[in-house]
C-alpha positions in Angstrom: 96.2 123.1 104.0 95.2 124.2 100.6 98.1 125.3 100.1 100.6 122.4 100.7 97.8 120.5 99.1 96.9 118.5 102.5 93.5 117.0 102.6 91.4 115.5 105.4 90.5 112.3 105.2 86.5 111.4 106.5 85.7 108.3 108.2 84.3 105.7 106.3 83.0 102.4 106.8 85.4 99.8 107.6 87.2 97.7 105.1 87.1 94.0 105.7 91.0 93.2 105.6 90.7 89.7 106.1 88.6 86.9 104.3 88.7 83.5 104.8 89.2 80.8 101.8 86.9 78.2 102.3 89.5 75.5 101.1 92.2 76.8 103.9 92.2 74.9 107.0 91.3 77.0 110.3 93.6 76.1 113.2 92.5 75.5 116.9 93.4 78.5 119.2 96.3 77.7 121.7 96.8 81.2 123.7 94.2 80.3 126.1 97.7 79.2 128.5 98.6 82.8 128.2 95.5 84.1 129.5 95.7 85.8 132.9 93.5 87.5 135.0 93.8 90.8 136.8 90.3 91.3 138.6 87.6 91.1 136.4 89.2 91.8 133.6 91.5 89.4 131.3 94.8 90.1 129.3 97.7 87.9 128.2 100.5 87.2 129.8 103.4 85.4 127.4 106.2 85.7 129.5 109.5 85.0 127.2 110.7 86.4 124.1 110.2 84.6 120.8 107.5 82.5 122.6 104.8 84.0 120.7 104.4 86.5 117.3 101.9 87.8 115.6 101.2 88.7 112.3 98.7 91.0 110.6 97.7 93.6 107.7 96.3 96.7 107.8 95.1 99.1 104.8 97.1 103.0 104.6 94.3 104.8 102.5 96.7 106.9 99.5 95.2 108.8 96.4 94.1 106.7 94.4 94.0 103.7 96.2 95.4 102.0 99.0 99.0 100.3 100.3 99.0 97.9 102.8 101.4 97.0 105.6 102.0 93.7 107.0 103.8 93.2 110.3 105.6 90.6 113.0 105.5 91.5 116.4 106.5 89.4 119.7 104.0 89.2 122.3 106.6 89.4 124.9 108.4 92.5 123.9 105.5 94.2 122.3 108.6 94.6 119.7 107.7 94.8 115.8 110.1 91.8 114.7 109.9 92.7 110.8 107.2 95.0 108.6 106.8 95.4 104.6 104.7 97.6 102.7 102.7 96.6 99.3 100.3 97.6 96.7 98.8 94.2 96.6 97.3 91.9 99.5 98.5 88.5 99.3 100.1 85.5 100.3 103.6 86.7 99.0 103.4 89.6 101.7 102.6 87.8 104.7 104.8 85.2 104.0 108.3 87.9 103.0 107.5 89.6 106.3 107.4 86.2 108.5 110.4 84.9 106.6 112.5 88.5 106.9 111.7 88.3 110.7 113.0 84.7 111.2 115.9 85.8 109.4 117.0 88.3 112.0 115.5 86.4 115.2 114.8 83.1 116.1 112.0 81.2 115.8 109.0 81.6 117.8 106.9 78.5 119.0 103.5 79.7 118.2 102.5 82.2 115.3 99.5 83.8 115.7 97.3 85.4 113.0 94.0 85.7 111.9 91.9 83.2 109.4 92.9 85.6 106.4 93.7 83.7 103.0 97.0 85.4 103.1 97.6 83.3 106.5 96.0 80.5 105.8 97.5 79.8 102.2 99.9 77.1 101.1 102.9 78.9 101.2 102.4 80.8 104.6 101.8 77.9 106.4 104.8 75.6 104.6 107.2 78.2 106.2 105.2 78.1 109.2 106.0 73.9 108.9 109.2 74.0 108.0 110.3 76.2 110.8 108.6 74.0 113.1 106.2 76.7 114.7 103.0 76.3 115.6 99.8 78.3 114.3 96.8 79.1 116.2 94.3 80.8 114.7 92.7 83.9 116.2 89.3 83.0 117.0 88.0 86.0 118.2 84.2 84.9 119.6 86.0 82.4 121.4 88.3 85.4 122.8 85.4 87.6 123.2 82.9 84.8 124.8 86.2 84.7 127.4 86.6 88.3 128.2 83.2 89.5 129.4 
């Protein structure tokens, strides 16, 4: 390791990824029609292509810093629609990745994502508007109040 100059990387605690702006508005949650249940134990069921996509960030932890990758995937296919990498967090990432994706497929009718600012800002949810598609918002106590 020392060698190829490969280091380990130690666990630390968890970044929050996603913070709210209090002047965004926060969207009702309409996936509760795709839950199922399978004993005691929920999931969701969305049973069509381009019915419903997510989207989300994560953090890749680099030297010196970190990257981030935002990413489209349809619920049906478990399929990653569209991805993009950054040095920055914002809006403008979110909203390239969406846009790249609806480029190539088409449109879903509901967008799910978390309450992020980069989901929740003006221009994420214009292209959200103008494509017609509608957007939940993850609630996840909601989710997790349903799942136990």
């Amino acid at each position: 390791m020392g060698i190829l100059g490969i280091q380990a990387i130690c666990p630390t605690k968890k970044r929050l990824a996603s913070i709210k702006h209090s002047e965004h508005k926060i969207h009702e949650y309409l996936l509760k029609q795709y839950w199922t249940t399978n004993g005691k134990k929920k999931t969701v069921y969305v049973p069509a292509l381009n019915e419903v996509w997510s989207g989300d960030i994560t953090y890749i932890r680099i030297n010196g810093g970190f990257m981030y990758l935002a990413a489209v995937i349809d619920w049906h296919s478990k399929a990653v629609l569209a991805y993009k990498i950054s040095n920055s967090m914002d809006a403008t990432l979110a909203t390239d990745v969406l846009q790249e994706a609806l480029e190539k497929y088409p449109k879903p009718k509901i967008f799910n994502s978390d309450q992020g600012s980069q989901y929740t800002s003006y221009e994420h949810t214009k292209l959200l508007k103008d494509y017609e598609i509608q957007k939940p918002m993850n609630v996840y106590l909601e989710y997790l109040k349903n799942v136990a």
